[in-house]
N, C-alpha and C positions, 0 to 999 in steps of 0.2 A: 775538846782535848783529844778524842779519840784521834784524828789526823796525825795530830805531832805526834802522836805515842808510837802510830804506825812506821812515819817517819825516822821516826829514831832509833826504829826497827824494836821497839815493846809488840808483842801479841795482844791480844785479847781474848777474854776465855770465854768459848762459845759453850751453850748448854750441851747436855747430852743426848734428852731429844732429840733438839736440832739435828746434833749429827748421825742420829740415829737413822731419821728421815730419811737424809741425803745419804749414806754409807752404807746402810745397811746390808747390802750385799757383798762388801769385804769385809766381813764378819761370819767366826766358822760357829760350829757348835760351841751351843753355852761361851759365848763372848759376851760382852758388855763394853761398851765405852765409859768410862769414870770419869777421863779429863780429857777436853780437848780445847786448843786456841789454832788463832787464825792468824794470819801476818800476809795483808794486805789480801791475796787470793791464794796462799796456801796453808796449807791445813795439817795439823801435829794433832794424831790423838793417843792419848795411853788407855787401854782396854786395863782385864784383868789378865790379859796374857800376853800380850806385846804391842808394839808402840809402830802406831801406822803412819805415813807418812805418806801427803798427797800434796805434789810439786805442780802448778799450773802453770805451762808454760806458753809462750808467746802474745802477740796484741791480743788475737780473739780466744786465747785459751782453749783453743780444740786440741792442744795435747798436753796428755796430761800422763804424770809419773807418779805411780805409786810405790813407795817401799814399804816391805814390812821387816820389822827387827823381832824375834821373838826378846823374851827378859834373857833367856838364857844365855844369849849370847852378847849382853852385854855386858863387858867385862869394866867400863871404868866410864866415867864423869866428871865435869867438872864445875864448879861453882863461883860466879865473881860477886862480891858484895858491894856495895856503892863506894864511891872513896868522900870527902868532904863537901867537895864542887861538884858532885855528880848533878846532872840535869833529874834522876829517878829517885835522887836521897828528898 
């Protein structure tokens, strides 16, 4: 089920380890990774101080974009809950 989830554009939440591994040098003092998911080959993590974001782009993925958002600067969100028919209800 992992495929269709990716598919239908669901992430999946990868460990912290993991991305500890791989990241660990976009990470400043005293950071921590808490949460991070994947979605297909790019990668969302929220630290303890703001929320990284690593866009892999093209067929062989030799470029690649990272953003970082501190918390501070994010000012709003938003949230959608399943409707009846949802394929994720």
């Amino acid at each position: 089920m992992g495929l269709l989830n990716k598919i239908l554009g669901n992430a999946s939440e990868v460990s912290s380890e993991k991305l500890n591994q791989k990241y660990a040098k976009l990470l400043i003092d005293d950071e921590q990774i808490e949460l991070g998911f994947t979605l297909f080959r790019d990668v969302f993590m929220f630290t303890n101080k703001r929320l990284i974001l690593v866009d892999i782009q093209g067929l062989t993925g030799s470029k690649i974009e990272y953003k970082s958002l501190p918390f501070k600067n994010i000012s709003r969100f938003s949230l959608e809950t399943s409707g009846t028919f949802d394929l994720d209800a």
